[in-house]
C-alpha positions as a LaTeX table, in Angstrom:
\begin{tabular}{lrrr}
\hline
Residue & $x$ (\AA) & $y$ (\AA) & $z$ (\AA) \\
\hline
Unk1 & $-64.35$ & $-12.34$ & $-49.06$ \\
Unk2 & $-63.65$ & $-16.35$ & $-49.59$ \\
Unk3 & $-62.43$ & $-16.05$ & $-45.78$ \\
Unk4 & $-65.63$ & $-14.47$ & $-44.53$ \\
Unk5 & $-68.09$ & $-16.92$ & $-46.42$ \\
Unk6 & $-66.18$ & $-20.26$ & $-44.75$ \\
Unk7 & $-66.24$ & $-18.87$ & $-41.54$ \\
Unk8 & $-70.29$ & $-18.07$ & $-42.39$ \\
Unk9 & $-69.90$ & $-14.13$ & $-41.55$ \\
Unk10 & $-72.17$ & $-12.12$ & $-43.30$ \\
Unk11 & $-70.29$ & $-10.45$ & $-46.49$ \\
Unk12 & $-67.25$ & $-7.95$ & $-45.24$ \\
Unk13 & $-67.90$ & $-5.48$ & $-48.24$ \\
Unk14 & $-70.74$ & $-4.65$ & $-50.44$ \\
Unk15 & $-70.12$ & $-4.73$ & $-54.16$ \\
Unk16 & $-69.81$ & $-1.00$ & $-54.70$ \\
Unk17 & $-67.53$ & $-0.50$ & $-51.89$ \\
Unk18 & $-65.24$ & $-3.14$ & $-53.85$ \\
Unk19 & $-65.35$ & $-1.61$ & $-57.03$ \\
Unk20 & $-64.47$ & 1.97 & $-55.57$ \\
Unk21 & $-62.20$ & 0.64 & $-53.16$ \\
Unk22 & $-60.55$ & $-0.60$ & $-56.53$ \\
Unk23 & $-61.24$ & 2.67 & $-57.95$ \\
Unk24 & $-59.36$ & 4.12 & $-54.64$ \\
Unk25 & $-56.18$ & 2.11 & $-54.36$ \\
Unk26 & $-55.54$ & 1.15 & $-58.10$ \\
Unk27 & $-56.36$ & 3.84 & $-60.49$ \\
Unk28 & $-55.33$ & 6.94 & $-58.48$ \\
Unk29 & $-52.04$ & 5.91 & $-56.91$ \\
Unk30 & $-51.20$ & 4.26 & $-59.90$ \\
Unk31 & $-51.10$ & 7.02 & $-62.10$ \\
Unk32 & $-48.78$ & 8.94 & $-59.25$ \\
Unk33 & $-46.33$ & 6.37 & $-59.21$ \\
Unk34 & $-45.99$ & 6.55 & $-62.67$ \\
Unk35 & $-44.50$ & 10.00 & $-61.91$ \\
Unk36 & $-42.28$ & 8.38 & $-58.98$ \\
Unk37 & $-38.12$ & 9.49 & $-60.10$ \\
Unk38 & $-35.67$ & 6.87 & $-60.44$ \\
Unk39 & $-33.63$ & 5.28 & $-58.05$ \\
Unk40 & $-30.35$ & 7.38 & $-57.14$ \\
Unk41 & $-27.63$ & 4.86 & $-58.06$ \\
Unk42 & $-29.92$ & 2.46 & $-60.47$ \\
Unk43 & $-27.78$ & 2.83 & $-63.55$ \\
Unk44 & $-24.56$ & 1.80 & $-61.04$ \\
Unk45 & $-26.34$ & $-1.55$ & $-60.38$ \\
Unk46 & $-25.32$ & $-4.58$ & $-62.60$ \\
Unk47 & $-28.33$ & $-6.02$ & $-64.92$ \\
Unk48 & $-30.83$ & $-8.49$ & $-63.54$ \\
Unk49 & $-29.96$ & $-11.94$ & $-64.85$ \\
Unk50 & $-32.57$ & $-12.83$ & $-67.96$ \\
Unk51 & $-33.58$ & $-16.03$ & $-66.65$ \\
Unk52 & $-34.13$ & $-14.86$ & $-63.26$ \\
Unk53 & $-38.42$ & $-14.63$ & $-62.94$ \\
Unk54 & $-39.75$ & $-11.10$ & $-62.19$ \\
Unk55 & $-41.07$ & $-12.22$ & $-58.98$ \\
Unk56 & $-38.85$ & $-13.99$ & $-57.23$ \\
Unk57 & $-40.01$ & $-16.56$ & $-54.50$ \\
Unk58 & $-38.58$ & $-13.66$ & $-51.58$ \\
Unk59 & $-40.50$ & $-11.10$ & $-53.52$ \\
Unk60 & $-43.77$ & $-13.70$ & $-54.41$ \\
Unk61 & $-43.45$ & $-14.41$ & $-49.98$ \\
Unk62 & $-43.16$ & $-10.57$ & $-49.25$ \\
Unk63 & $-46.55$ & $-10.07$ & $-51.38$ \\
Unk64 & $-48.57$ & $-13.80$ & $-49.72$ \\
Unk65 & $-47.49$ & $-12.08$ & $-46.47$ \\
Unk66 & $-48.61$ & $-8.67$ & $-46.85$ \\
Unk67 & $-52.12$ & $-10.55$ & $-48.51$ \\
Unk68 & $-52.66$ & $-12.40$ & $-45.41$ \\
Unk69 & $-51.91$ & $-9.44$ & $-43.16$ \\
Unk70 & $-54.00$ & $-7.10$ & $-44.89$ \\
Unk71 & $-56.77$ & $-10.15$ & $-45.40$ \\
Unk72 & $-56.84$ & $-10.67$ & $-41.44$ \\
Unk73 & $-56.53$ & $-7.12$ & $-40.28$ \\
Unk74 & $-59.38$ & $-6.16$ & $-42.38$ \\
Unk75 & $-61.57$ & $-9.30$ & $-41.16$ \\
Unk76 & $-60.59$ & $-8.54$ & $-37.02$ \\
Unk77 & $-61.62$ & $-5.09$ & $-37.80$ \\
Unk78 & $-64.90$ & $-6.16$ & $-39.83$ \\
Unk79 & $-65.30$ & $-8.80$ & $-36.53$ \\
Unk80 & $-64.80$ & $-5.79$ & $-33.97$ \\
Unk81 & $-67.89$ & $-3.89$ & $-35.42$ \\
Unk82 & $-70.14$ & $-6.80$ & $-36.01$ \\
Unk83 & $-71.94$ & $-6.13$ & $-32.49$ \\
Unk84 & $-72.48$ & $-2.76$ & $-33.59$ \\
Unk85 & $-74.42$ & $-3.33$ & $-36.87$ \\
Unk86 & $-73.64$ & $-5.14$ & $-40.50$ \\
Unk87 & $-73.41$ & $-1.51$ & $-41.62$ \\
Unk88 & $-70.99$ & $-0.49$ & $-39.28$ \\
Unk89 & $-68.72$ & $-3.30$ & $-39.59$ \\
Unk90 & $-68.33$ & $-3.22$ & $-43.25$ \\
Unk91 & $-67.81$ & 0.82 & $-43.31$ \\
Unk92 & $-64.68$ & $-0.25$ & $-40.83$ \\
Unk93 & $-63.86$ & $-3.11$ & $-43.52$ \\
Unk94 & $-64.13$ & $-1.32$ & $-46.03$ \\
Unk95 & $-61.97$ & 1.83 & $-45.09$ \\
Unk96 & $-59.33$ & $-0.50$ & $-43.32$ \\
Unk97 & $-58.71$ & $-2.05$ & $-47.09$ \\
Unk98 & $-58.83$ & 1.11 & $-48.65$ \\
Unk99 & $-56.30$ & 2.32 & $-45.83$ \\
Unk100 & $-53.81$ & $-1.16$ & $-46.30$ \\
Unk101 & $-53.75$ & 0.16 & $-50.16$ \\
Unk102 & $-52.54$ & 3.65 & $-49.21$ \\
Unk103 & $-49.99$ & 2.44 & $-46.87$ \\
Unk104 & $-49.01$ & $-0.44$ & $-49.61$ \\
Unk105 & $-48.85$ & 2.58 & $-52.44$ \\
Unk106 & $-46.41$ & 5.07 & $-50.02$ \\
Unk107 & $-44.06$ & 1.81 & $-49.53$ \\
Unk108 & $-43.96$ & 1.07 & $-53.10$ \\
Unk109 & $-42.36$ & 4.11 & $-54.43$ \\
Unk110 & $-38.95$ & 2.34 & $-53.69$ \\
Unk111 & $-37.75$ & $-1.25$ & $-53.69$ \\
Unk112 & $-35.45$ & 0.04 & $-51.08$ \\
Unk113 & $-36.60$ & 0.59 & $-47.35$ \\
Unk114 & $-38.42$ & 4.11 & $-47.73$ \\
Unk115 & $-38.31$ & 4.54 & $-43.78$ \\
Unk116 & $-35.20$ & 6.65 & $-43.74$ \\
Unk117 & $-35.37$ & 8.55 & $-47.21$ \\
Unk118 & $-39.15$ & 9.01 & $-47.24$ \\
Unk119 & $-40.01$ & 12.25 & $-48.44$ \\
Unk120 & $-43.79$ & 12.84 & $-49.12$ \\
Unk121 & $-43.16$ & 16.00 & $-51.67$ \\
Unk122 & $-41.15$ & 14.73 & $-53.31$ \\
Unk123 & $-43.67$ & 12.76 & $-55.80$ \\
Unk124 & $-46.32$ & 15.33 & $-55.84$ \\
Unk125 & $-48.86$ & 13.56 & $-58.13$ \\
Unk126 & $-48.54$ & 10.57 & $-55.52$ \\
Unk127 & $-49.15$ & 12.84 & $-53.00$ \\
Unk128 & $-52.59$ & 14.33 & $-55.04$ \\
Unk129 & $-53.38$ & 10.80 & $-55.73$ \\
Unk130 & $-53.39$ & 9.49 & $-52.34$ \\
Unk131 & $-55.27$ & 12.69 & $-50.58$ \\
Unk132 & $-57.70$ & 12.27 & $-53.38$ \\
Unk133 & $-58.71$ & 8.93 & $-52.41$ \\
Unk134 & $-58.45$ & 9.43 & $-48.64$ \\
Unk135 & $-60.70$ & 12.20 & $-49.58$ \\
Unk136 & $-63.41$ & 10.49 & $-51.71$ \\
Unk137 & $-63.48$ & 7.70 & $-48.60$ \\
Unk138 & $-64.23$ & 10.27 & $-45.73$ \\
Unk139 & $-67.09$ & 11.73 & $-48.44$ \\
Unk140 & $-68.40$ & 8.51 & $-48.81$ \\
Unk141 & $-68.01$ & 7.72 & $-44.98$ \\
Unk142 & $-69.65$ & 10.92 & $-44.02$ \\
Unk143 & $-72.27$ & 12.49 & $-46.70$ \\
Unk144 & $-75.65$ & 11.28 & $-46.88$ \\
Unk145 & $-76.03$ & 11.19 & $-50.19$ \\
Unk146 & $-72.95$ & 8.72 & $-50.65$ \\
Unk147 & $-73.76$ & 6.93 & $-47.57$ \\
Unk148 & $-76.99$ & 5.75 & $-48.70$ \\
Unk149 & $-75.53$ & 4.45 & $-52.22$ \\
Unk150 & $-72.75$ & 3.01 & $-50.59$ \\
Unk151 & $-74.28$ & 1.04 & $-47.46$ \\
Unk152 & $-72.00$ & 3.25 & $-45.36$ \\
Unk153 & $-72.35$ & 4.93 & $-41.91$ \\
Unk154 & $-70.14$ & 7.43 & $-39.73$ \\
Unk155 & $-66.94$ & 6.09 & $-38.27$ \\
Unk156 & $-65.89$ & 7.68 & $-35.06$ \\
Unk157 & $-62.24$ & 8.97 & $-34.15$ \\
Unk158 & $-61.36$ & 6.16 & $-32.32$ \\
Unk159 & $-62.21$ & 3.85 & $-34.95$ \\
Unk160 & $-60.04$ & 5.82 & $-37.55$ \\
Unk161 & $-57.30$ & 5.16 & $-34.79$ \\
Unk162 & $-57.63$ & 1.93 & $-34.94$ \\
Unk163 & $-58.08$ & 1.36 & $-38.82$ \\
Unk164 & $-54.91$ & 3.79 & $-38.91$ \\
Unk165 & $-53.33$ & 1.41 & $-36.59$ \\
Unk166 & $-53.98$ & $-2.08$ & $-38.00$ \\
Unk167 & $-53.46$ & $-0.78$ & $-41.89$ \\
Unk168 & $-49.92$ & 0.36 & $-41.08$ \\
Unk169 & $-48.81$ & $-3.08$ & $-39.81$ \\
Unk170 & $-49.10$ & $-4.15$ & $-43.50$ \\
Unk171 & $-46.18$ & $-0.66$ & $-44.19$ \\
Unk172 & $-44.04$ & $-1.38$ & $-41.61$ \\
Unk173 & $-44.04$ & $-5.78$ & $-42.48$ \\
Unk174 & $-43.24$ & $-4.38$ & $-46.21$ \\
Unk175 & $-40.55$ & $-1.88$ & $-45.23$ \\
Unk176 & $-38.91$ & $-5.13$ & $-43.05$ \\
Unk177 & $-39.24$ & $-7.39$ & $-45.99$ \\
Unk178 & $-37.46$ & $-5.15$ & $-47.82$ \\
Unk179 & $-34.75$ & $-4.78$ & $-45.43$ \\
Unk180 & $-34.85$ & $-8.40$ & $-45.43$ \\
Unk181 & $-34.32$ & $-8.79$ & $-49.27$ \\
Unk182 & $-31.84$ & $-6.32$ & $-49.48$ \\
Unk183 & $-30.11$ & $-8.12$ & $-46.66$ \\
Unk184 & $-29.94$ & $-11.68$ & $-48.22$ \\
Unk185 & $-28.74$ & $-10.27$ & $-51.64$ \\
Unk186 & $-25.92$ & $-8.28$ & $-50.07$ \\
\hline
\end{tabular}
C-alpha cells in the first residue's frame, strides 16, 4: 500500500478486501497448521543454541525477500488491470495477495524443502483451511451480493492463470531459500 501511494497509483486494495484477505490467509491456515505433525527425525537433531535469535539474519532475508516478491507481484498485477478499470485491478490485487498467502501457508508446513515430500492429505485441516479460503475468494469474486460489499468484479480464466502464475514465484523462492539454509548449515 506505502508502494502504491509514492508511486501516486490509486489504492491497490480497499479496506475490506484487507481485512478479509487477513481473515483469508491468517486465521484459517493458521489454525491447520496447528494440526501440521512433527518433523520425522526432529528429536535426532541437537538443541538450538539459547543465544542464537529466533530469526536468524538467513531466515529474517528469506522473509524481506519473499515481502518484496509478493509486494511487487501483487503491484505488476494491480498495474496490468489498471487500463481495464480501478475495480478490476484491485479484484486481481487483491486475489493475487490472497493467492501469495496460500502458496506461503503450503510451504510453511516444513522448514525443510516440501517439494519432494509434499503430501497435501496428509494435514487434512490445512487442506479444509486452505479450500475454505480459496472458496470464500471465488464467492466474493463472483456473487453479486459480495461483489457489491467488497468493490469486486469477475476475473476471467486467464487472469486466474496469471495470478496462479505470479503467486507461486513467492513458493518456489521459499522452497530455494530453504534449500539454501539447509545448505549453509550442513
Amino acid at each position: 500500500m506505502f508502494t502504491a501511494i509514492m508511486l501516486k497509483f490509486p489504492l491497490p486494495l480497499l479496506p475490506l478486501q484487507l481485512l478479509l484477505m487477513n481473515l483469508l490467509t491468517d486465521d484459517f491456515p493458521a489454525l491447520g497448521l496447528g494440526f501440521e505433525s512433527s518433523e520425522k527425525g526432529i528429536m535426532d537433531q541437537p538443541p538450538r543454541n539459547p543465544k542464537e535469535k529466533p530469526i536468524t539474519k538467513r531466515i529474517f532475508f528469506s522473509i524481506f525477500i519473499f515481502g518484496l516478491i509478493m509486494g511487487l507481484g501483487t503491484l505488476y498485477m494491480f498495474k496490468q488491470y489498471i487500463h481495464i478499470s480501478l475495480s478490476y485491478a484491485q479484484t486481481s490485487a487483491f486475489t493475487t495477495l490472497v493467492m501469495f498467502q496460500m502458496f506461503a501457508v503450503i510451504s510453511s508446513r516444513t522448514l525443510n524443502p516440501s517439494i519432494r515430500h509434499f503430501n497435501p492429505f496428509s494435514n487434512l485441516w490445512l487442506l479444509g483451511a486452505v479450500c475454505l479460503s480459496l472458496v470464500i475468494q471465488v464467492a466474493v469474486i463472483y456473487l453479486a451480493p459480495l461483489q457489491m460489499i467488497f468493490g469486486t468484479v469477475a476475473l476471467a480464466g486467464i487472469d486466474w492463470l496469471k495470478i496462479i502464475g505470479i503467486s507461486s514465484l513467492g513458493f518456489l523462492m521459499m522452497e530455494a531459500s530453504k534449500l539454501f539454509i539447509r545448505h549453509k548449515n550442513n
